[in-house]
Backbone as a ProteinNet text record, in pm:
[ID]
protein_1_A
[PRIMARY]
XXXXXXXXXXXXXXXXXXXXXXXXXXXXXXXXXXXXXXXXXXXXXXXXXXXXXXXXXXXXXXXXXXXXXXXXXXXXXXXXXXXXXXXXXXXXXXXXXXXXXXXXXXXXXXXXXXXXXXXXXXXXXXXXXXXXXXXXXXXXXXXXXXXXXXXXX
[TERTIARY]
8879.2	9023.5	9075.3	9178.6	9243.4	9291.8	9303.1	9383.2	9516	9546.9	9703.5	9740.8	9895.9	10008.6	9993.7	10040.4	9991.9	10101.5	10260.5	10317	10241.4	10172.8	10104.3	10030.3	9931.2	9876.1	9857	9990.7	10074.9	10099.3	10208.4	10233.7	10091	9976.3	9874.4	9848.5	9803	9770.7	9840.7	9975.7	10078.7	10056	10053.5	10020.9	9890.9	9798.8	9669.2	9697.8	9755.6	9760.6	9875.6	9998.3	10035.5	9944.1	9857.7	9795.5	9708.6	9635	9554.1	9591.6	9693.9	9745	9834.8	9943.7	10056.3	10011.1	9921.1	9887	9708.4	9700.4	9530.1	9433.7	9447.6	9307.2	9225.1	9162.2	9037.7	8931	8924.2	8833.5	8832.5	8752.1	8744.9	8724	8684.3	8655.2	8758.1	8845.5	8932.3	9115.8	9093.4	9138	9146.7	9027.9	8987.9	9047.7	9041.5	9099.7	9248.6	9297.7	9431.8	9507.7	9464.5	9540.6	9459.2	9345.5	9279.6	9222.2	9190.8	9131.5	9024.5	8935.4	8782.2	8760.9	8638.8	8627	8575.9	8508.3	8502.6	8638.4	8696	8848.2	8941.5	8920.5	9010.9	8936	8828.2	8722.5	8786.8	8813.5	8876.3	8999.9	9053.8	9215.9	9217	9143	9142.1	9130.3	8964.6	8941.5	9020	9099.5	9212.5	9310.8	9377.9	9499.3	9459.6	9347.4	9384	9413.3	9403.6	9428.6	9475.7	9291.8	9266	9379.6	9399.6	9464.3	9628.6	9650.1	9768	9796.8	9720.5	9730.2	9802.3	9698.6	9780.5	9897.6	9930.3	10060.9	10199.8	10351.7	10381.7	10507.8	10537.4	10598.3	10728.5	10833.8	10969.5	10993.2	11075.1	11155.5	11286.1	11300.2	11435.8	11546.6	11589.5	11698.5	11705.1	11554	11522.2	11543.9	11466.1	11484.1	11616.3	11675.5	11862.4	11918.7	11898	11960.8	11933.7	11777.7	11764.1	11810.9	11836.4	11887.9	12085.3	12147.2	12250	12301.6	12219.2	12211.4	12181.3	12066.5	12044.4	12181.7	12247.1	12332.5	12466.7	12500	12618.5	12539.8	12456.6	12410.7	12461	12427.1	12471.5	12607.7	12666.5	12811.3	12888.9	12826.8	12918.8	12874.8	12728.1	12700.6	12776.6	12850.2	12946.7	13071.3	13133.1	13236.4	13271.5	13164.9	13134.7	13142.9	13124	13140.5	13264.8	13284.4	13406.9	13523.9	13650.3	13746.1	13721.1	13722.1	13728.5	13642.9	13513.1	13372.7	13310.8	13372.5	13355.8	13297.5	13224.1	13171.7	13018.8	12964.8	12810	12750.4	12663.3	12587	12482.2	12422.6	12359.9	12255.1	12156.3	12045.3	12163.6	12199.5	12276.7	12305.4	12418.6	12470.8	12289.8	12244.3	12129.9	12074.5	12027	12000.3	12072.4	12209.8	12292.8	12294.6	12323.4	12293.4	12167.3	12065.6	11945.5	11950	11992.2	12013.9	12102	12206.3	12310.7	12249.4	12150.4	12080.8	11967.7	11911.6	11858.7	11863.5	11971.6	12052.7	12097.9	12164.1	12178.9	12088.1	11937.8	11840	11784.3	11806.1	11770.6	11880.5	11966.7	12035.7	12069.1	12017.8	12071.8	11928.9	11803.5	11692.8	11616.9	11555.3	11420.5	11311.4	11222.7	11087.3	11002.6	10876.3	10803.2	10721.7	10683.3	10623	10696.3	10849	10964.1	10941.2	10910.8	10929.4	10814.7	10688.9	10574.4	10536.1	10655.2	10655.7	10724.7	10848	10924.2	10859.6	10811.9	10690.5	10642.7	10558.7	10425.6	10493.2	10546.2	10668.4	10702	10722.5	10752.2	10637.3	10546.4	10391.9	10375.6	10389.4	10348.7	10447.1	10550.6	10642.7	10633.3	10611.6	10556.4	10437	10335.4	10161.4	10182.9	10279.8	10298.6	10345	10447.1	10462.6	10366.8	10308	10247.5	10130.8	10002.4	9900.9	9916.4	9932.1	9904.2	9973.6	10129.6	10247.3	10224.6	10160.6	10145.5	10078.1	9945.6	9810.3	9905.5	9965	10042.9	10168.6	10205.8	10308.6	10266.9	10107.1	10075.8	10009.8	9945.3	9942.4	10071	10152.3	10272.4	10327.6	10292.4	10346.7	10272.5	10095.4	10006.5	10031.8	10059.1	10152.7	10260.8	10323.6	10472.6	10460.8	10397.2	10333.5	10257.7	10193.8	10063.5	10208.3	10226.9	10374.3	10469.5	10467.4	10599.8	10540.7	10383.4	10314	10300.6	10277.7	10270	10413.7	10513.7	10652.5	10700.6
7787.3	7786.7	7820.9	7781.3	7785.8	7886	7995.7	8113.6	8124.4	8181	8174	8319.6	8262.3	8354.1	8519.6	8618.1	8745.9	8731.3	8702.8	8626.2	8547.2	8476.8	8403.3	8466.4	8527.6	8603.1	8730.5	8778.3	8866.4	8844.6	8677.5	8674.1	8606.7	8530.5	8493.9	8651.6	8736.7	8907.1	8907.5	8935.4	9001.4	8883.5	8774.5	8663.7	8698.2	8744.3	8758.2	8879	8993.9	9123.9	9109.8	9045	9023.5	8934.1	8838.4	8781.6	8887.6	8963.1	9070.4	9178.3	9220.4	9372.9	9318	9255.3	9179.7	9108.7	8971.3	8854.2	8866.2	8982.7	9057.6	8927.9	8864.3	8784.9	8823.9	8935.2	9000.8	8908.6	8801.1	8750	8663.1	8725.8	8684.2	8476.6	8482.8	8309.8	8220.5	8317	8270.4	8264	8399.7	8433.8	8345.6	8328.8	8216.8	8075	8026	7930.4	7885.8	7963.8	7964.1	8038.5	8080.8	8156.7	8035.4	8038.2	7907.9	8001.5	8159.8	8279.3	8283.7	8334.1	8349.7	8501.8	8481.6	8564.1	8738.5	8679.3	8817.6	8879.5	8820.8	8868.3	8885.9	8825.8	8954	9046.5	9048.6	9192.8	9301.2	9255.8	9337.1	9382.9	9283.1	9309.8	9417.5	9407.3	9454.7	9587.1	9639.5	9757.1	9846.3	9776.7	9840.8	9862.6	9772.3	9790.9	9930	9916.7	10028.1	9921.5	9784.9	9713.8	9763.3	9799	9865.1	9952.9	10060.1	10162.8	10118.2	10023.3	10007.5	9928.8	9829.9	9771.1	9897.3	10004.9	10144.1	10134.5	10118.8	10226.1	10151.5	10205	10132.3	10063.1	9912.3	9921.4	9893.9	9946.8	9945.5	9813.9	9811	9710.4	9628.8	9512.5	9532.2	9581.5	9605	9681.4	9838.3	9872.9	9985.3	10072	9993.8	9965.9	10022	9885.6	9858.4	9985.5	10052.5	10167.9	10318.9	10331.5	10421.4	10418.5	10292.2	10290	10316.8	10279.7	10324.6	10445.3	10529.1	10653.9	10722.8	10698.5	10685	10731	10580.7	10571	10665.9	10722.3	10756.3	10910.5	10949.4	11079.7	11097.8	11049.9	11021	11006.6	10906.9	10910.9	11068.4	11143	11220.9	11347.9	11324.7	11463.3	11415.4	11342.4	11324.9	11332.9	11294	11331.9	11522.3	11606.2	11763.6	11772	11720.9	11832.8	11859.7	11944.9	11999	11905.3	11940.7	11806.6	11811.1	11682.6	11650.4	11626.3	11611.9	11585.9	11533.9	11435.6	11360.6	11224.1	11229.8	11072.6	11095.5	10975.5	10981.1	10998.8	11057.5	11097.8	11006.5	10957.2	10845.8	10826.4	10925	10893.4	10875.6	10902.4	10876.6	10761.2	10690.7	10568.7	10513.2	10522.4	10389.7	10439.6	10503.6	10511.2	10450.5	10476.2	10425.1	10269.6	10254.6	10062.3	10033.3	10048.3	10017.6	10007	10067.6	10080.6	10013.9	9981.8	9876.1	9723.6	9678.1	9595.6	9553.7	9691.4	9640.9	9615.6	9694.3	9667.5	9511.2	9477.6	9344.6	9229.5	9209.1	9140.7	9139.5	9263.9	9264.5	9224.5	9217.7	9171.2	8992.4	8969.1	8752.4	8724.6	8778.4	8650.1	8714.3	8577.8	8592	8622.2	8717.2	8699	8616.5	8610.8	8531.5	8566	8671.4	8768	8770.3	8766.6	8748	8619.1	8551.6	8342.6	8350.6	8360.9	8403.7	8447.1	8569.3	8606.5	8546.2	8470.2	8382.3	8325.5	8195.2	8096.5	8132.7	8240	8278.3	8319	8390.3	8419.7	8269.3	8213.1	8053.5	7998.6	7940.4	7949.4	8043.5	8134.2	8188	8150	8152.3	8096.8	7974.3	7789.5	7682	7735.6	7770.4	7807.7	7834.5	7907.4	7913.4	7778.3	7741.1	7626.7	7489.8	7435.8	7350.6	7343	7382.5	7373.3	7309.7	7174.1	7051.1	7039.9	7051.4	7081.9	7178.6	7294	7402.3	7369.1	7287	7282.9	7192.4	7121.6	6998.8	7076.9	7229.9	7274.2	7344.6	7415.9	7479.6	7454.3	7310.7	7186.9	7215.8	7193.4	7208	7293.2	7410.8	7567.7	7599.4	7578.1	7600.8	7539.9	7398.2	7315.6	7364.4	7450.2	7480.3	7614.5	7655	7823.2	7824.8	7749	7715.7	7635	7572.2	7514.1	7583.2	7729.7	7838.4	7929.2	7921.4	8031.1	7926.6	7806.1	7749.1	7730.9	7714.9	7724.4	7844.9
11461.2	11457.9	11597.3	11641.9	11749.4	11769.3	11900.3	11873.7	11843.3	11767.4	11748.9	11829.4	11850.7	11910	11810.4	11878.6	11834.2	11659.8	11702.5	11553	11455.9	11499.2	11381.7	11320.3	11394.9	11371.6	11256.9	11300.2	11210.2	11097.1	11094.9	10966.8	10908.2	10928.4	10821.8	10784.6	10870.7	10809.8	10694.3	10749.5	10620.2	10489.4	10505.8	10383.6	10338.9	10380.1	10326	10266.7	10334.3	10274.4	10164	10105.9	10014.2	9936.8	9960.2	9842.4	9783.6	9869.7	9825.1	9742.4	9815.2	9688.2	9595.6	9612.4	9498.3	9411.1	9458	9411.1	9312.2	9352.9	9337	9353	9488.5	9529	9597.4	9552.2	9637.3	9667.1	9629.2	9616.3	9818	9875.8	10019.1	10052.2	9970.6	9975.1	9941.6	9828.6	9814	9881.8	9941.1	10063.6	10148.2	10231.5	10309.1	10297.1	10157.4	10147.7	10166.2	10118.2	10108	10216.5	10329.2	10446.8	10563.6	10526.6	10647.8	10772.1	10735.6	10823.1	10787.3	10863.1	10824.1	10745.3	10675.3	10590.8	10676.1	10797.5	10924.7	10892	10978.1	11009.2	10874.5	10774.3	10649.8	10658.4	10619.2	10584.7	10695.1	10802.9	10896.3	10879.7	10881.5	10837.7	10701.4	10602.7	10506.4	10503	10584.5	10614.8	10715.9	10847.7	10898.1	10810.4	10754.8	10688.3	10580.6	10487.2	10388.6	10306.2	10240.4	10156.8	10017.1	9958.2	9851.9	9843	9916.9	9900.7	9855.9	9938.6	9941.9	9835.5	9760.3	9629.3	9556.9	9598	9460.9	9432.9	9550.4	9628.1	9568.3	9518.3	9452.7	9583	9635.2	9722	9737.2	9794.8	9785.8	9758.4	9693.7	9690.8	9771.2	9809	9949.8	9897.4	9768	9741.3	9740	9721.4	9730.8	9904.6	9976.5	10118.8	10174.3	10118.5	10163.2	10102.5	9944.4	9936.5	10030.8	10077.6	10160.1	10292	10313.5	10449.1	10471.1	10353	10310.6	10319.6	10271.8	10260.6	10372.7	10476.8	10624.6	10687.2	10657	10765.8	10704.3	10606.9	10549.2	10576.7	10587.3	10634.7	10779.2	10879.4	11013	11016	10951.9	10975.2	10897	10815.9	10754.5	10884.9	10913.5	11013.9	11179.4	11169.3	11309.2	11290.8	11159	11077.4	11042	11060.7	11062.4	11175.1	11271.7	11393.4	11468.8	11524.5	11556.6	11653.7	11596.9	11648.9	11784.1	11824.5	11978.9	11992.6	11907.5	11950.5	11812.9	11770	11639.3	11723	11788.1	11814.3	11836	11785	11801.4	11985.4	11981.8	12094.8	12093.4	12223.5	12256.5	12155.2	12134.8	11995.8	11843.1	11863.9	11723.1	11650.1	11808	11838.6	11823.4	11901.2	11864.5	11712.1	11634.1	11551.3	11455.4	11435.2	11352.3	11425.6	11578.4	11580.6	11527.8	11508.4	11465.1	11307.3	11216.9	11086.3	11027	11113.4	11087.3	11110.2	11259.7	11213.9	11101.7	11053.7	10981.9	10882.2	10797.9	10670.4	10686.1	10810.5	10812.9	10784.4	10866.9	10881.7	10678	10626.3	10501.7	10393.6	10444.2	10389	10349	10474.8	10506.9	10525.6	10610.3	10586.2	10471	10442.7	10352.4	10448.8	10393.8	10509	10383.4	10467.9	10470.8	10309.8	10331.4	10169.9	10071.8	10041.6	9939.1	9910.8	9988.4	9955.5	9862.2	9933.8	9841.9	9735	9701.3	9558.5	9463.2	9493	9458.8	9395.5	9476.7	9445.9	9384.2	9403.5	9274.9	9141.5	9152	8986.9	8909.9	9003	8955.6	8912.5	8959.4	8897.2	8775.1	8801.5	8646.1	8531.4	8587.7	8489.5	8395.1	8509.8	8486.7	8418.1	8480	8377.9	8226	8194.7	8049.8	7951.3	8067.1	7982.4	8000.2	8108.9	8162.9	8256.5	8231.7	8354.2	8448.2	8352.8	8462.5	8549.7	8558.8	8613.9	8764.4	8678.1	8723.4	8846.6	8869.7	8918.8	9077.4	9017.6	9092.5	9217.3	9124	9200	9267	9210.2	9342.8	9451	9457.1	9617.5	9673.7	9613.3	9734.7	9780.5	9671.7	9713.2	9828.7	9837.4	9906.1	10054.7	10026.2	10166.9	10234.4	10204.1	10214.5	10255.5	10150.4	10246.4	10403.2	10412.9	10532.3	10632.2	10581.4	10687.2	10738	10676.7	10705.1	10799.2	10744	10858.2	11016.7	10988.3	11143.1	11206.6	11129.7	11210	11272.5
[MASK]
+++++++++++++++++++++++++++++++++++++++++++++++++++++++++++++++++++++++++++++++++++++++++++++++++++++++++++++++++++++++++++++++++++++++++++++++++++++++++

């Protein structure tokens, strides 16, 4: 395989590491197949990341996310809102903290990443599978196409 950019990179990881703990495809071959990474390099990815472990682990949700970060930022604004008149304005770590939290409430707010599409998709698959294999078998060629096409764009 060709080296990819340190991004690509990234996101096949994070796609392998959501198929692994979310999707439960431990299965390395099968891994392989469907990310198009060698089976060295998950085993790696796997054993850095803490995979296993992190399968446990139960993981936020983006609304979950978006509410802590809410709360974040309404903490900050009420502790600059307390301090004494004439000196009610954020101080340089503040200001970036609160700009930083405001972008990211934003970014979570308007894109999809790449692991949400994924689960999408796969929820959908299970959905079709109940009613239709065959259907099923057909939608996930293209889910599989469409996924592998999102990681090379």
């Amino acid at each position: 395989m060709a080296r990819l950019t340190a991004e690509k990179r990234k996101e096949k990881e994070e796609f392998a590491k959501l198929l692994f703990t979310k999707e439960n495809v431990t299965d390395f071959t099968e891994l392989k197949r469907r990310t198009g990474v060698s089976e060295k390099t998950l085993r790696a990815w796997e054993k850095e990341g803490n995979w296993t472990k992190l399968k446990r682990n139960i993981v936020l949700t983006r609304d979950e996310q978006m509410a802590l970060m809410y709360d974040e930022l309404a903490e900050i604004n009420e502790f600059i809102r307390n301090k004494p008149e004439g000196s009610r304005f954020a101080d340089h770590k503040e200001a970036s903290v609160r700009r930083q939290l405001v972008k990211d409430i934003k970014d979570l707010e308007t894109k999809a990443m790449l692991p949400e599409i994924i689960n999408s998709l796969t929820q959908f698959l299970d959905f079709v599978r109940r009613n239709d294999i065959e259907d099923t078998k057909l939608l996930a060629n293209y889910v599989d196409q469409f996924i592998k096409q999102k990681l090379r764009s």
